[in-house]
N, CA, C and O atoms as a printed pandas DataFrame, in Angstrom:
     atom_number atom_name residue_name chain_id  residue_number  x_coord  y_coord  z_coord
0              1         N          UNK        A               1  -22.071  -16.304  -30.295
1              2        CA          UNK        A               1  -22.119  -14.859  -30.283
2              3         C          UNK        A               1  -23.183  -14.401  -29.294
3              4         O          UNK        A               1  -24.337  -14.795  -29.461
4              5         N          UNK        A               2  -22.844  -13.498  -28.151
5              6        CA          UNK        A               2  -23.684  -13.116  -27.718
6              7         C          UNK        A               2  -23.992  -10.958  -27.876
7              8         O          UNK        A               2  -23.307   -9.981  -27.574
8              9         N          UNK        A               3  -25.325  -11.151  -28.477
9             10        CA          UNK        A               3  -25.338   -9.693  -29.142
10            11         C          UNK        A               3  -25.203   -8.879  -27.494
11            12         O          UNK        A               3  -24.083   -8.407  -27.299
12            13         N          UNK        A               4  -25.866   -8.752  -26.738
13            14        CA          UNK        A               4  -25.554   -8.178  -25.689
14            15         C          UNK        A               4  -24.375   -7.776  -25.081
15            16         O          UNK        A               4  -24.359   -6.622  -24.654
16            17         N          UNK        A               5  -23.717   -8.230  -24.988
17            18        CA          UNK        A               5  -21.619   -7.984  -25.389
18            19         C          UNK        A               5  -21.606   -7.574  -25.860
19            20         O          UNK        A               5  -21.528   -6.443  -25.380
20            21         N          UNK        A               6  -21.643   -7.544  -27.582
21            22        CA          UNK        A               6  -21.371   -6.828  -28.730
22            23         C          UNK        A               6  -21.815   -5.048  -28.242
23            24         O          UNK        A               6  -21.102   -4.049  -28.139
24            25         N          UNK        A               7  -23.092   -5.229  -28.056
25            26        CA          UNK        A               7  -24.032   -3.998  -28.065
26            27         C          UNK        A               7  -23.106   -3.315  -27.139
27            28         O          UNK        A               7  -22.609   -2.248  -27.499
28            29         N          UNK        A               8  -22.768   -3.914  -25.763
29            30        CA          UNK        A               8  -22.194   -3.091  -24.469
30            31         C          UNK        A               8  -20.605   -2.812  -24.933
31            32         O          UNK        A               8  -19.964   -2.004  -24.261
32            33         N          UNK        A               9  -19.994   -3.441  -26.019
33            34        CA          UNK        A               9  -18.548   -2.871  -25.906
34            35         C          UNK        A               9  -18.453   -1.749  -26.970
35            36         O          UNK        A               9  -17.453   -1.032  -27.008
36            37         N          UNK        A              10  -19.504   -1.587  -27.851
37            38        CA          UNK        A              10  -19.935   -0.810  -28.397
38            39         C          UNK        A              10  -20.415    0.540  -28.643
39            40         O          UNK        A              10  -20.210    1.351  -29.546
40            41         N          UNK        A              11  -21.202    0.548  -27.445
41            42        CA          UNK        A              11  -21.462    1.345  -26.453
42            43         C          UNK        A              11  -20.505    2.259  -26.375
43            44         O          UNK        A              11  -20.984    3.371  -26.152
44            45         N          UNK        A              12  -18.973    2.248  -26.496
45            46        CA          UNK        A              12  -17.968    3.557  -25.776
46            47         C          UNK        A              12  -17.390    3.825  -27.502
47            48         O          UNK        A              12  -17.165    3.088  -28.463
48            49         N          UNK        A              13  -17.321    5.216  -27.245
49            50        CA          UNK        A              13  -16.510    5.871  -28.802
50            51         C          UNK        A              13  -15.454    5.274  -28.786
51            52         O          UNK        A              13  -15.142    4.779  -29.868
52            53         N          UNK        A              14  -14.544    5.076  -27.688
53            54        CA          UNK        A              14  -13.453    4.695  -28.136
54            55         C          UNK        A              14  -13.256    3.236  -28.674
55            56         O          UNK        A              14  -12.656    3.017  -29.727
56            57         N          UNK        A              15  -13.832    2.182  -27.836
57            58        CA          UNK        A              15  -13.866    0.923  -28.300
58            59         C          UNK        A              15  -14.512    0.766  -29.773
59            60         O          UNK        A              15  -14.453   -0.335  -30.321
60            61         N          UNK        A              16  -15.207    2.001  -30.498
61            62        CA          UNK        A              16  -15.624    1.602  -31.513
62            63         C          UNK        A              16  -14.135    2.333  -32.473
63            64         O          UNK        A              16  -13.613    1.942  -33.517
64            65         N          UNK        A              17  -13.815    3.467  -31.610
65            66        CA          UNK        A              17  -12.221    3.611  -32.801
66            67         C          UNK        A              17  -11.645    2.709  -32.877
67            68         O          UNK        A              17  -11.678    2.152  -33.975
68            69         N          UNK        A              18  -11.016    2.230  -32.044
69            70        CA          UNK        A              18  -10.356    0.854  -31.989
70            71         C          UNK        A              18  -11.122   -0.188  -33.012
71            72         O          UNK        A              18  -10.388   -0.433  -33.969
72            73         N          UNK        A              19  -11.890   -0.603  -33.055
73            74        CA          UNK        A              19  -12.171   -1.156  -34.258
74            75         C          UNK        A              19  -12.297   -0.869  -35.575
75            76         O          UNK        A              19  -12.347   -1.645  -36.530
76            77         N          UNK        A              20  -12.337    0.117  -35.551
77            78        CA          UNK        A              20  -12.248    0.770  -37.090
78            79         C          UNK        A              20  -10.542    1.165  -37.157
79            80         O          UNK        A              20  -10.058    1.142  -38.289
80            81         N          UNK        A              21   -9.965    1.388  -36.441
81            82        CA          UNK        A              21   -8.107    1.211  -36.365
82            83         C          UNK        A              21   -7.807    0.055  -36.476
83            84         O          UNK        A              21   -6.612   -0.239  -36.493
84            85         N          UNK        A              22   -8.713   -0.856  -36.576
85            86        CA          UNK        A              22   -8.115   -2.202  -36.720
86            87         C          UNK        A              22   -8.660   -3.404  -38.033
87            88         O          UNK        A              22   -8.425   -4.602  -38.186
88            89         N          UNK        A              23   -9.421   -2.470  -38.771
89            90        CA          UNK        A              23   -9.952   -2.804  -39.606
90            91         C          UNK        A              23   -8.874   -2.478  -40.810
91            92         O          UNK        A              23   -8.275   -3.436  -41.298
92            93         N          UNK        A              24   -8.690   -1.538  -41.155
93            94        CA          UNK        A              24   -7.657   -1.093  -41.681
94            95         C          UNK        A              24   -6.112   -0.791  -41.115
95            96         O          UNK        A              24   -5.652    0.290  -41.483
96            97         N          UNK        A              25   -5.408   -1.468  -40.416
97            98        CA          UNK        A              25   -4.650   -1.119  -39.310
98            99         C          UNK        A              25   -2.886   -0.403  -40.306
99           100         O          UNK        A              25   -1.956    0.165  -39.732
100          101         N          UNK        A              26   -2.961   -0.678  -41.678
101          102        CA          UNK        A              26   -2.238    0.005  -42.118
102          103         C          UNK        A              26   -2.460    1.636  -42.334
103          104         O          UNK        A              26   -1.658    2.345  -42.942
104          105         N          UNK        A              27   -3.518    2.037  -41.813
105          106        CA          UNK        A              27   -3.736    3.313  -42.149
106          107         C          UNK        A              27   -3.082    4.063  -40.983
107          108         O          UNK        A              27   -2.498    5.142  -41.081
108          109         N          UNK        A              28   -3.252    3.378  -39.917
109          110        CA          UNK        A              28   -2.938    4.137  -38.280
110          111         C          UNK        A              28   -2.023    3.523  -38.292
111          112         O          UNK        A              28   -1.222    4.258  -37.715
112          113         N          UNK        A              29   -1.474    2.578  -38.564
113          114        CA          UNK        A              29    0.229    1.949  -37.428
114          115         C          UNK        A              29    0.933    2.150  -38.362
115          116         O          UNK        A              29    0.353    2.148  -39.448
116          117         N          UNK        A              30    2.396    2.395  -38.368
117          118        CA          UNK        A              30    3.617    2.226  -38.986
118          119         C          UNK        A              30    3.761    0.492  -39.129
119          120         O          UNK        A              30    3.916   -0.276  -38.179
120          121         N          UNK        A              31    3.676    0.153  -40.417
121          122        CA          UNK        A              31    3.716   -1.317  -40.980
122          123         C          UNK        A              31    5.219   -1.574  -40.948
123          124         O          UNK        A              31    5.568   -2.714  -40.644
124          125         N          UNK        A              32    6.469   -0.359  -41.314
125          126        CA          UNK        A              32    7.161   -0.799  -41.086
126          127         C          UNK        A              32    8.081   -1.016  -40.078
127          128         O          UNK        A              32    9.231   -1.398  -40.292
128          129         N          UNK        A              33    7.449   -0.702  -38.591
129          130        CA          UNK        A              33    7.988   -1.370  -37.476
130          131         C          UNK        A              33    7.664   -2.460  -37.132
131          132         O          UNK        A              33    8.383   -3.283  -36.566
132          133         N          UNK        A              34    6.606   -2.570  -37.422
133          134        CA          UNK        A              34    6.098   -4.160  -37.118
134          135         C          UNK        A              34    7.000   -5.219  -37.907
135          136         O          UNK        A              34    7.590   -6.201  -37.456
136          137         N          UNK        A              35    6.919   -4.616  -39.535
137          138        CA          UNK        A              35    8.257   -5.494  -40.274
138          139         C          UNK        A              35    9.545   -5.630  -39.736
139          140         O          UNK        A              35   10.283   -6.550  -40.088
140          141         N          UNK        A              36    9.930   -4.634  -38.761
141          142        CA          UNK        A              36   11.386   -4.670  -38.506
142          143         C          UNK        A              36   11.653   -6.091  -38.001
143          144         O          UNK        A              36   12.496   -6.893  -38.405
144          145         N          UNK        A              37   10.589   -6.244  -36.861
145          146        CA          UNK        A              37   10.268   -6.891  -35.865
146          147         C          UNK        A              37    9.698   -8.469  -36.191
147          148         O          UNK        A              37    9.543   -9.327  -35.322
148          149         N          UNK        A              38    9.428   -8.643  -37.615
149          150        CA          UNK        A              38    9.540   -9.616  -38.361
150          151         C          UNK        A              38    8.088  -10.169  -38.165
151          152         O          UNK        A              38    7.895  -11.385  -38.144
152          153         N          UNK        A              39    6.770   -9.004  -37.981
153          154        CA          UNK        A              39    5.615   -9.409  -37.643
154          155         C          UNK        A              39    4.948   -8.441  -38.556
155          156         O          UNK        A              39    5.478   -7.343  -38.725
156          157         N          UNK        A              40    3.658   -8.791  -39.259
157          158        CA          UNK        A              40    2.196   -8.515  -40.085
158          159         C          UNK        A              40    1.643   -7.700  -39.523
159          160         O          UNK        A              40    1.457   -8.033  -38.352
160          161         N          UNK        A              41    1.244   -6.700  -39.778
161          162        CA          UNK        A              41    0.144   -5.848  -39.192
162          163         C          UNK        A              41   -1.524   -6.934  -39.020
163          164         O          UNK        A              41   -2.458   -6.751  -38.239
164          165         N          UNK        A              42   -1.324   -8.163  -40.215
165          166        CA          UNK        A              42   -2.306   -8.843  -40.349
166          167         C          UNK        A              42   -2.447   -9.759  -39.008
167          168         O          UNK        A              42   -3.558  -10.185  -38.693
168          169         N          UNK        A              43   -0.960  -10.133  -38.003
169          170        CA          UNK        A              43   -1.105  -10.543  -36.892
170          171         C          UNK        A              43   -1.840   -9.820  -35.931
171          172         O          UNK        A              43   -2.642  -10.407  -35.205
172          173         N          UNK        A              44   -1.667   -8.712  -35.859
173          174        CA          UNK        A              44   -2.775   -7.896  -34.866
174          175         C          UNK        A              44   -1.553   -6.459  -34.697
175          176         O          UNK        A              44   -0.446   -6.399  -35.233
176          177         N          UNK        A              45   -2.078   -5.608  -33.956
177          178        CA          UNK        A              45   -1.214   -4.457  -33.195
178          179         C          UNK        A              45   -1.396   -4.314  -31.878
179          180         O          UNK        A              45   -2.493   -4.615  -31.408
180          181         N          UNK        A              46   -0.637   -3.960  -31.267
181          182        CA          UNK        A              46    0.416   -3.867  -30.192
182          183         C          UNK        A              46   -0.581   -3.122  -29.712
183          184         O          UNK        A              46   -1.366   -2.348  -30.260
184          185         N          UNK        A              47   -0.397   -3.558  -28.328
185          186        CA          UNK        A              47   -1.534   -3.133  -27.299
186          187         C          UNK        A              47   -0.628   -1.746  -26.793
187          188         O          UNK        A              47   -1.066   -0.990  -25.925
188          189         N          UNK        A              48    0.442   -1.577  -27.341
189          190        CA          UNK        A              48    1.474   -0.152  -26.353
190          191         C          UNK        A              48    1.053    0.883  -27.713
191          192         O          UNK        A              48    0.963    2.102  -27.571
192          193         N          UNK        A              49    0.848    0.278  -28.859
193          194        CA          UNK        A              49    0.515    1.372  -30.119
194          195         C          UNK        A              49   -0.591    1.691  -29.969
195          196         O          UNK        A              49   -0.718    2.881  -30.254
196          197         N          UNK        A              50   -1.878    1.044  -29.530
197          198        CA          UNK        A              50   -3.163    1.081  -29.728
198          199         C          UNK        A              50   -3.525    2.428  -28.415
199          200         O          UNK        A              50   -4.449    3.233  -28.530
200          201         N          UNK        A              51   -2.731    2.391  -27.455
201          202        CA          UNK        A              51   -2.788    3.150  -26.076
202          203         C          UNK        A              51   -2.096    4.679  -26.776
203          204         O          UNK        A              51   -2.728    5.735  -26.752
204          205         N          UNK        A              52   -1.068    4.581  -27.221
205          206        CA          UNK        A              52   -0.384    5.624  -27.788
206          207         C          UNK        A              52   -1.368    6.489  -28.672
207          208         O          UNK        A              52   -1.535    7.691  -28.462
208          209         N          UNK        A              53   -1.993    5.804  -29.655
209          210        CA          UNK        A              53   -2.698    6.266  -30.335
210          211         C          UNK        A              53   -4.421    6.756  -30.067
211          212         O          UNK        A              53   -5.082    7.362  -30.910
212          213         N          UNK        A              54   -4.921    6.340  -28.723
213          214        CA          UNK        A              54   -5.926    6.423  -28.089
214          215         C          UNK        A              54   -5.473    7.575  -26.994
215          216         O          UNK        A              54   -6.350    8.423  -26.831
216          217         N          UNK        A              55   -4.427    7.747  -26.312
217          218        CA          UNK        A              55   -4.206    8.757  -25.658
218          219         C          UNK        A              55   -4.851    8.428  -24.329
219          220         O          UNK        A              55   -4.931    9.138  -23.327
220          221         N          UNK        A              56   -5.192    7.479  -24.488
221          222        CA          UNK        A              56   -5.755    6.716  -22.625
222          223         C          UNK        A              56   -4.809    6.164  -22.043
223          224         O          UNK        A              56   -3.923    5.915  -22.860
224          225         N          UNK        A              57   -4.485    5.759  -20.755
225          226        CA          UNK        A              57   -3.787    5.457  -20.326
226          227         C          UNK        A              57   -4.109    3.494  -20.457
227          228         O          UNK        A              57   -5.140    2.851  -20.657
228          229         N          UNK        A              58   -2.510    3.043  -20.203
229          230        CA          UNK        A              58   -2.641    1.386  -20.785
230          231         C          UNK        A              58   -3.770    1.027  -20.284
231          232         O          UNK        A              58   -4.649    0.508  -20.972
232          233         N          UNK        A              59   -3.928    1.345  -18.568
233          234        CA          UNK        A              59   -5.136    0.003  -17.522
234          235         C          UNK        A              59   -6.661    0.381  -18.350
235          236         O          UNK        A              59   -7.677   -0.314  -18.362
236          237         N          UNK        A              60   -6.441    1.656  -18.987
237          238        CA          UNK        A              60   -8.298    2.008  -19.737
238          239         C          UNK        A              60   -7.832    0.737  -20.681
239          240         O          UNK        A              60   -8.255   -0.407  -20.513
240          241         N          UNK        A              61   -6.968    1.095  -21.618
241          242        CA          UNK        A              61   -7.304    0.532  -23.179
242          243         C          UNK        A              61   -7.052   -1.030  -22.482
243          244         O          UNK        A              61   -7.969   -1.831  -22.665
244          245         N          UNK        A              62   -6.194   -1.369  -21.916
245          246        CA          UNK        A              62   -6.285   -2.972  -21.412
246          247         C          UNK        A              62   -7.633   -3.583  -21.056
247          248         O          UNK        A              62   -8.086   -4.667  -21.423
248          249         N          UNK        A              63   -8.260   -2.528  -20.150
249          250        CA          UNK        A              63  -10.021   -3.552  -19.510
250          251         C          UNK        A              63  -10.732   -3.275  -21.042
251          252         O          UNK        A              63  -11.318   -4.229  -21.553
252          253         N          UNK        A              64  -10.676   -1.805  -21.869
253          254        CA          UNK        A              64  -10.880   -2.090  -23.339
254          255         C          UNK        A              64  -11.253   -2.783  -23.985
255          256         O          UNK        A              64  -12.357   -2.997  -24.484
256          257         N          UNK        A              65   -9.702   -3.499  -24.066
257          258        CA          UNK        A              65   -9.661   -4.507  -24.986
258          259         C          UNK        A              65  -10.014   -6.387  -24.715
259          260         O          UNK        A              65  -10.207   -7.417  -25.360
260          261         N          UNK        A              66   -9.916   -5.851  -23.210
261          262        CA          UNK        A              66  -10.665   -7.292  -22.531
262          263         C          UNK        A              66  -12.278   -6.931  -22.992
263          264         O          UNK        A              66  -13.017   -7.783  -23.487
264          265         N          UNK        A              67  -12.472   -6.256  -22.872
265          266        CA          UNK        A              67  -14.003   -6.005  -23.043
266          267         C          UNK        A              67  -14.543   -6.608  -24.389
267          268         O          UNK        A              67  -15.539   -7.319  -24.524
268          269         N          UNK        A              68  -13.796   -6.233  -25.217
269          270        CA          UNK        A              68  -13.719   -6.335  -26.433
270          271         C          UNK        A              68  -13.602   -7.942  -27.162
271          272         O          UNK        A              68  -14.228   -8.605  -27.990
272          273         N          UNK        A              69  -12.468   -8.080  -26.345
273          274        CA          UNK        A              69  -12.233  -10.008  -26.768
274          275         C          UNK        A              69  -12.916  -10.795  -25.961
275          276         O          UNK        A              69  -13.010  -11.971  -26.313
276          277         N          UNK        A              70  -13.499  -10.425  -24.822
277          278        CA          UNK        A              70  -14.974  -11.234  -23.796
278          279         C          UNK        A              70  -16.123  -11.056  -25.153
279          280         O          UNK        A              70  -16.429  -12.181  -25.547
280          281         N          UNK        A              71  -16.583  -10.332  -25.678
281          282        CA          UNK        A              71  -17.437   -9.744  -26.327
282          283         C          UNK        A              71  -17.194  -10.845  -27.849
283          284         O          UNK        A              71  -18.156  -11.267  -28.491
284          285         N          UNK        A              72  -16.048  -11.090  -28.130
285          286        CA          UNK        A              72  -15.360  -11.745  -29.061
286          287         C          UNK        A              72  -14.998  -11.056  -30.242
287          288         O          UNK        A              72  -14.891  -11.702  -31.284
288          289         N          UNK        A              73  -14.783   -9.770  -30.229
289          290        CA          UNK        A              73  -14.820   -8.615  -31.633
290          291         C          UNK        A              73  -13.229   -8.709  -31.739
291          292         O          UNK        A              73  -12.649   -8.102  -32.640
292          293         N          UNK        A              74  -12.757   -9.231  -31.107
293          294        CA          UNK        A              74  -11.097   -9.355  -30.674
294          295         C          UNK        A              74  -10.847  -10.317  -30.816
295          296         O          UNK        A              74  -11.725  -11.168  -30.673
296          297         N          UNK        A              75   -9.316  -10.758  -31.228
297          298        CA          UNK        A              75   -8.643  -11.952  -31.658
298          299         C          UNK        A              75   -7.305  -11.433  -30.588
299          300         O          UNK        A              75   -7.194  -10.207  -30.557
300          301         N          UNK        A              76   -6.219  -12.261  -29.657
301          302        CA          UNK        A              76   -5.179  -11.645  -29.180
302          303         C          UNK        A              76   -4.272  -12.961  -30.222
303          304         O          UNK        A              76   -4.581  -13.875  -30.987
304          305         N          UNK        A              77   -3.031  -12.346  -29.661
305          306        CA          UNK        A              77   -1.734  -13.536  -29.639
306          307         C          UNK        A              77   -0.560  -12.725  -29.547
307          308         O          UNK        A              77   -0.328  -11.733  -30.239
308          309         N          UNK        A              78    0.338  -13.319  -28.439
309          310        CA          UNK        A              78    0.964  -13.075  -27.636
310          311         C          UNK        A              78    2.132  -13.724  -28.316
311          312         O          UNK        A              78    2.160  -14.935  -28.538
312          313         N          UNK        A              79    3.147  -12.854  -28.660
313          314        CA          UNK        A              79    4.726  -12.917  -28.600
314          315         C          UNK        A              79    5.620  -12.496  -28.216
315          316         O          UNK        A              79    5.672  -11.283  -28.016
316          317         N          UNK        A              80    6.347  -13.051  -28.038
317          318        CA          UNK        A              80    7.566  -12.784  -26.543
318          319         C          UNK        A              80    6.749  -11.913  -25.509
319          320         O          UNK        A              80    5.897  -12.578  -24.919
320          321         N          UNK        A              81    6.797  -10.844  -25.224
321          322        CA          UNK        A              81    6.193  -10.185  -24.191
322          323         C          UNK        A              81    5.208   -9.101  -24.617
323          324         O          UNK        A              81    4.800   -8.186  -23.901
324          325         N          UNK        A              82    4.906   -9.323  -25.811
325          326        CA          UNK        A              82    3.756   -8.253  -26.560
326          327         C          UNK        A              82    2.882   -8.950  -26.725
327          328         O          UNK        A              82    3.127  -10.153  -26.807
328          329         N          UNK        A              83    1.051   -8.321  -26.881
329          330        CA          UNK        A              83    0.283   -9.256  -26.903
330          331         C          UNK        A              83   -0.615   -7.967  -28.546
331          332         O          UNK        A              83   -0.925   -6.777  -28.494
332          333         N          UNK        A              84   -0.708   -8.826  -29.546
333          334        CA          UNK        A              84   -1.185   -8.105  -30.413
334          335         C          UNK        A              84   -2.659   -8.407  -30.474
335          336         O          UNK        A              84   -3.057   -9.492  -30.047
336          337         N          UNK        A              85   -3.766   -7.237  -31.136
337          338        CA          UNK        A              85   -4.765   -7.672  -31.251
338          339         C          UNK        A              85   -5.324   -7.564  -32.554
339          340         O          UNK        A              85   -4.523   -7.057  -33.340
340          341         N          UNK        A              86   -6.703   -7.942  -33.186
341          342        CA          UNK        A              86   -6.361   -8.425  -34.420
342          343         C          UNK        A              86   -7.830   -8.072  -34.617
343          344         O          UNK        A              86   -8.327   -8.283  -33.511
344          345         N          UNK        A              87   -8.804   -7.639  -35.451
345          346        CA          UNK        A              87  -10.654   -8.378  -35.250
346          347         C          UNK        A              87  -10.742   -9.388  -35.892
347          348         O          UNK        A              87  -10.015   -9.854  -36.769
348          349         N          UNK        A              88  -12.028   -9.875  -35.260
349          350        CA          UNK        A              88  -12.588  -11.176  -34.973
350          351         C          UNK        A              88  -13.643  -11.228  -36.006
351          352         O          UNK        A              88  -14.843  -11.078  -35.773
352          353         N          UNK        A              89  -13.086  -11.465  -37.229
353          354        CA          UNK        A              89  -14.348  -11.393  -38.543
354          355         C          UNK        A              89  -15.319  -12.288  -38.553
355          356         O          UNK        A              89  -16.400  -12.097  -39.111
356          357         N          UNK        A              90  -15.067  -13.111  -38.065
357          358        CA          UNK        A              90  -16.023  -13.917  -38.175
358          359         C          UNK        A              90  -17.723  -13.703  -37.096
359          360         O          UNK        A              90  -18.925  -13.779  -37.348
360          361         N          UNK        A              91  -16.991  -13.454  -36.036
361          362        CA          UNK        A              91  -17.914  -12.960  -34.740
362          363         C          UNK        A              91  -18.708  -11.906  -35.627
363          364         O          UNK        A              91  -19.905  -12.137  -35.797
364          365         N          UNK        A              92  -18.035  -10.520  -36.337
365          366        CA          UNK        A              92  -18.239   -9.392  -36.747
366          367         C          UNK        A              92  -19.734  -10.233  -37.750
367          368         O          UNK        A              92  -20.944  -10.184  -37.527
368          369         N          UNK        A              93  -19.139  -10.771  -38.589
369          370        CA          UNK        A              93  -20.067  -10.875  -39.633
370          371         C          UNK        A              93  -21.417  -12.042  -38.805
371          372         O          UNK        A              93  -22.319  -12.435  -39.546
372          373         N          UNK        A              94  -21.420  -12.341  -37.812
373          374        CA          UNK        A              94  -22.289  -13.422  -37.418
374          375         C          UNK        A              94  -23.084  -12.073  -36.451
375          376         O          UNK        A              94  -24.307  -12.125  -36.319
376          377         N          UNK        A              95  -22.480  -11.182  -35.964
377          378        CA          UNK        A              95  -23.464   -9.987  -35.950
378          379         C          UNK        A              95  -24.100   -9.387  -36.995
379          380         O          UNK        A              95  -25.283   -9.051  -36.939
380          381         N          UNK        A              96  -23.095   -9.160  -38.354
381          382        CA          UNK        A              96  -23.669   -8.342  -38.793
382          383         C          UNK        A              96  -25.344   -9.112  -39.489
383          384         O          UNK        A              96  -26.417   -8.524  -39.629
384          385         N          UNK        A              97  -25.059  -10.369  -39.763
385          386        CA          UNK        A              97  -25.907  -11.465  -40.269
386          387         C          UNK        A              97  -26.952  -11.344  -39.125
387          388         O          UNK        A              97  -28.052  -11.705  -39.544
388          389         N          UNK        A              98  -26.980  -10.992  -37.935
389          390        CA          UNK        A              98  -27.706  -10.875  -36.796
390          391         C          UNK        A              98  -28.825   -9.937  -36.868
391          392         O          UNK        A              98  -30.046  -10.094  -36.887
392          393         N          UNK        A              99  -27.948   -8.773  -36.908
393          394        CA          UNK        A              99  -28.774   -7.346  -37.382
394          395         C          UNK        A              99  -29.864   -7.241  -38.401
395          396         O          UNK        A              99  -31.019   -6.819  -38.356
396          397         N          UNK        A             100  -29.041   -7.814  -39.422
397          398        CA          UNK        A             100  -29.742   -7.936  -40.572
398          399         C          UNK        A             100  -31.482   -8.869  -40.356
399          400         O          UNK        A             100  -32.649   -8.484  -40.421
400          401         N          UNK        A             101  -30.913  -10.028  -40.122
401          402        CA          UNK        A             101  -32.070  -11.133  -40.040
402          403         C          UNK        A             101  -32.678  -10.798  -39.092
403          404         O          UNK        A             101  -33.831  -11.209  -39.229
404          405         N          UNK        A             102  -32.503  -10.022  -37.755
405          406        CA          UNK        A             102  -33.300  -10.467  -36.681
406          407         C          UNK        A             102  -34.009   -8.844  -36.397
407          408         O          UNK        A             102  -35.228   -8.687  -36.333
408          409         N          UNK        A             103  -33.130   -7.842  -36.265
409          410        CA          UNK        A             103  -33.535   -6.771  -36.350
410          411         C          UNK        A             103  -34.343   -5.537  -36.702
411          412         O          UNK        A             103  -34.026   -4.440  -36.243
């Protein structure tokens, strides 16, 4: 974990909505398209929903969400031609354990 990442992707309102949309991701996405589609909201959401719902255009929320999974707060995985994203709990809590102890 490097906190300096963390801190800088952090840094933008939106990258912090996005994580809190993805914490709970049944609250913001329609669960049952993802079911149609024979996929979990628990797999991650759709980088075309996450843009839709951010109102940025894809190339923002794409360097975003690179920002985000460099940083490691992000989990991807890629099916057929969609790439879903997911958080990275473990990273999360080895910050939050960070904050706590060192801070």
């Amino acid at each position: 974990m490097e906190p300096a990442l963390i801190y800088k992707a952090l840094a933008n309102d939106t990258r912090r909505q996005i994580m809190v949309w993805l914490k709970h991701p049944e609250e913001y996405f329609d669960p049952s398209a993802y079911a149609r589609e024979g996929i979990s909201l628990k797999t991650g959401v759709c980088v075309a929903d996450i843009q839709k719902k951010s109102g940025l255009a894809q190339s923002v929320i794409s360097s975003y969400l690179a920002s985000m999974q460099q940083a490691r707060l992000l989990e991807s995985e890629r099916i057929g031609k969609w790439t879903y994203y997911r958080r990275n709990e473990q990273t999360i809590q080895e910050f939050y354990k960070y904050i706590r102890d060192e801070l």
